[in-house]
DRENDO-1510 file (C-alpha; in Angstrom, 1 decimal, always signed):
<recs>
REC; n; res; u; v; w
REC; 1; UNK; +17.0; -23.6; +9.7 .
REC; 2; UNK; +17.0; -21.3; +6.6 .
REC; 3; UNK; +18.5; -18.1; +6.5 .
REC; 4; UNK; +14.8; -16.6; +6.2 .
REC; 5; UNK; +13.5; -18.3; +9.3 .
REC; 6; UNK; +16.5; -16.8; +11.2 .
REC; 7; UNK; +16.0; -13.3; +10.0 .
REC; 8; UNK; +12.5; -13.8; +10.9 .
REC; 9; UNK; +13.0; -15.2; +14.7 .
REC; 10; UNK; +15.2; -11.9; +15.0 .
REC; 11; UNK; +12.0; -9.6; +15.2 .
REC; 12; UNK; +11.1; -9.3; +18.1 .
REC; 13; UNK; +6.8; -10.0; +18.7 .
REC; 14; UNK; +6.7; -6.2; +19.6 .
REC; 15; UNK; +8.6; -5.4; +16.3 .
REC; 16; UNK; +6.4; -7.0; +14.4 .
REC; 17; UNK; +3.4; -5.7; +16.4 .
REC; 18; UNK; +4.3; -2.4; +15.5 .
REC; 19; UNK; +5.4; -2.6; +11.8 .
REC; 20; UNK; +1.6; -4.6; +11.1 .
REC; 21; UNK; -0.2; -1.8; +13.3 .
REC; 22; UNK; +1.4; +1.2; +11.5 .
REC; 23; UNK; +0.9; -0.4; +8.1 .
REC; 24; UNK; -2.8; -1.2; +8.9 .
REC; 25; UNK; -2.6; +2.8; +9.9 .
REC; 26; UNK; -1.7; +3.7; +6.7 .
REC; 27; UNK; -3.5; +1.5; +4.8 .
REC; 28; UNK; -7.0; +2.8; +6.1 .
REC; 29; UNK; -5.3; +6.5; +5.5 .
REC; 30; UNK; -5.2; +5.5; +1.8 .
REC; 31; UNK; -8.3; +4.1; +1.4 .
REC; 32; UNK; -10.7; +6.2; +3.5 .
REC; 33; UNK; -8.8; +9.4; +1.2 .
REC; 34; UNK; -9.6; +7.7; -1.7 .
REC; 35; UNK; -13.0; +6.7; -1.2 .
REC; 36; UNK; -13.4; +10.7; -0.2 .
REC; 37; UNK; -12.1; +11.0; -3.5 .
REC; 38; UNK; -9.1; +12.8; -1.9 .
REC; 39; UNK; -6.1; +12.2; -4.5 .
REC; 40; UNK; -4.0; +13.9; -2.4 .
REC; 41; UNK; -4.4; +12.3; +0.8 .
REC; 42; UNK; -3.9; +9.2; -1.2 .
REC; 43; UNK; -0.7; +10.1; -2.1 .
REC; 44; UNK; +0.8; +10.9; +1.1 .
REC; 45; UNK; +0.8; +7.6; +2.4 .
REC; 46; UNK; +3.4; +7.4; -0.4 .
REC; 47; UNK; +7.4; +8.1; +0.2 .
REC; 48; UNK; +8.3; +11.1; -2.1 .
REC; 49; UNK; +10.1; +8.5; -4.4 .
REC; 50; UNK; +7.7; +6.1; -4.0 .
REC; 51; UNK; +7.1; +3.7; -7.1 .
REC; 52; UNK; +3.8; +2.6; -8.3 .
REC; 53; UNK; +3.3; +0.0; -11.0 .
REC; 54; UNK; -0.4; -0.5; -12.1 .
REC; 55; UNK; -1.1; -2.7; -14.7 .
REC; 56; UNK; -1.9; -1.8; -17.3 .
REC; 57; UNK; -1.9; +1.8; -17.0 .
REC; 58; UNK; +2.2; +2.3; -16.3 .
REC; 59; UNK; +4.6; +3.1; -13.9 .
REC; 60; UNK; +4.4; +5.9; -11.8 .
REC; 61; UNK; +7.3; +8.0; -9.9 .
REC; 62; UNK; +7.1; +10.4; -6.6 .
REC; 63; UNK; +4.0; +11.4; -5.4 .
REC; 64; UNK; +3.1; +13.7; -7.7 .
REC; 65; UNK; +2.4; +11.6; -10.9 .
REC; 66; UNK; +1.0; +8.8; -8.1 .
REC; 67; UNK; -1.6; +11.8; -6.8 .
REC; 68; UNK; -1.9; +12.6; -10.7 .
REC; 69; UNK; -2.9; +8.8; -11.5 .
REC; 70; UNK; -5.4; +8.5; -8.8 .
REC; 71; UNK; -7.1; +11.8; -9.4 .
REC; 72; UNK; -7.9; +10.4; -12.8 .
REC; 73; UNK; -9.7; +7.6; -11.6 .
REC; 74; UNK; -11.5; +9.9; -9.1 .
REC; 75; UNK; -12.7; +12.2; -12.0 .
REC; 76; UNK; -13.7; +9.2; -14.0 .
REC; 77; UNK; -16.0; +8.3; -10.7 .
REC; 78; UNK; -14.2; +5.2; -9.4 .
REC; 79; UNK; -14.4; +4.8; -5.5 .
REC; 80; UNK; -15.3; +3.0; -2.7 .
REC; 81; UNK; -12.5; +0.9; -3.1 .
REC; 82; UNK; -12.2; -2.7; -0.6 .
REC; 83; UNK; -9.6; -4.9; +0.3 .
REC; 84; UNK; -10.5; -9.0; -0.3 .
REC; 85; UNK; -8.6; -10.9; +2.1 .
REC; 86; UNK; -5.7; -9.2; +2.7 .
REC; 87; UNK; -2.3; -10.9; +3.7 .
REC; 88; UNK; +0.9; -9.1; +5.5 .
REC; 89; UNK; +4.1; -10.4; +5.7 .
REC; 90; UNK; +6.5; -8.6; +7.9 .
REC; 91; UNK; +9.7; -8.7; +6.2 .
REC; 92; UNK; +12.0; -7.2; +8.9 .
REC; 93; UNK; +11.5; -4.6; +12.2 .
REC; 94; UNK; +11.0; -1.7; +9.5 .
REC; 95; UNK; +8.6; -2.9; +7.0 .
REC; 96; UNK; +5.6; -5.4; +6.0 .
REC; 97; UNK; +4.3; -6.4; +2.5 .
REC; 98; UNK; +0.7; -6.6; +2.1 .
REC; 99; UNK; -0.9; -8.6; -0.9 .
REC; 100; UNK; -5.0; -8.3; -1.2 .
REC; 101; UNK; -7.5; -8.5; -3.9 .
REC; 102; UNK; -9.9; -5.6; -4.1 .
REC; 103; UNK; -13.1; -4.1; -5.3 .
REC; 104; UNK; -14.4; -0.6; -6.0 .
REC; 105; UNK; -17.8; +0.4; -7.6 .
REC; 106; UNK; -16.1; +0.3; -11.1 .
REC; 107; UNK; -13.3; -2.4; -11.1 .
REC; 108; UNK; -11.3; -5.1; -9.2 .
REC; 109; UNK; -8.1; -6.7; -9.0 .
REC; 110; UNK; -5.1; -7.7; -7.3 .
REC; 111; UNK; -2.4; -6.2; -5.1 .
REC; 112; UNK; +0.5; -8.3; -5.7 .
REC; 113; UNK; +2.8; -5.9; -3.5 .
REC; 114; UNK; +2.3; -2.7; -1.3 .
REC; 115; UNK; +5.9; -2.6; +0.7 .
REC; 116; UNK; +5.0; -0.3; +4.0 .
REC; 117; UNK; +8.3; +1.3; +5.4 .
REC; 118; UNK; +8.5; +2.5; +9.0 .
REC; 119; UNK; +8.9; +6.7; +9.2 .
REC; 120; UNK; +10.9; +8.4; +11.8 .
REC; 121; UNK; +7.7; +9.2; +13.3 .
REC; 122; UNK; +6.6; +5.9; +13.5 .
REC; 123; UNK; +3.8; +5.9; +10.4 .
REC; 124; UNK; +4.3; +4.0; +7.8 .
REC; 125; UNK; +4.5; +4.7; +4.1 .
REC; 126; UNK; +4.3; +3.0; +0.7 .
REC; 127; UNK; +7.9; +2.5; -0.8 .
REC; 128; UNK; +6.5; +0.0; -3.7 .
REC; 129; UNK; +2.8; -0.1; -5.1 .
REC; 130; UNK; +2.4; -3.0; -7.2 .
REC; 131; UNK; -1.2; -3.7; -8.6 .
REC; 132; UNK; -3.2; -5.3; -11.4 .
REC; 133; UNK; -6.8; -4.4; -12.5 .
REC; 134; UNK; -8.4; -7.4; -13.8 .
REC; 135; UNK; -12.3; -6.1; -14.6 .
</recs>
């Protein structure tokens, strides 16, 4: 048995339960801010030293230039963004990588890697955003 498989019969069903339910949590957080056209709210599913890598547009650190890049796209009228077959892979009992493509009025894409971290409270929060806009 490889050493992932191990790590992975370690987490317990609940664990995993809970690390997928408090990412999907957070993930509709995000997107139901953003399609408000709430920058803000978008970026406080973010950890304050969260980092964001949109291609090609540039890296982006803390939640303040993140809330800064998706204002931007808000004033230039993108929104109602959607997830395409979205695909979570729980990595451990505190966090869960999601991979999608998406939509919105104005582009698409691919999320190669939003890594979800478990909160002392329980939520979850983006740790790595890692996305491409391809049209």
């Amino acid at each position: 048995m490889t050493d992932d498989k191990m790590e992975e019969k370690m987490i317990s069903d609940e664990q995993k339960t809970m690390v997928v339910s408090a990412l999907k949590n957070a993930s509709e957080k995000w997107k139901t801010a953003f399609n408000k056209g709430d920058a803000k709210g978008c970026a406080s599913q973010y950890e304050a030293d969260a980092v964001m890598v949109a291609s090609p547009f540039g890296t982006f650190t803390g939640t303040e230039e993140i809330a800064a890049f998706w204002q931007k796209l808000i004033d230039d009228g993108f929104s109602d963004v959607d997830y395409i077959n979205p695909e979570i892979e729980v990595i451990d009992g505190s966090c869960a990588v999601l991979s999608s493509g998406w939509q919105m009025n104005k582009a698409k894409g691919v999320i190669t890697k939003e890594l979800w971290v478990l909160q002392d409270d329980g939520t979850a929060k983006l740790r790595i955003d890692e996305f491409e806009a391809t049209g």
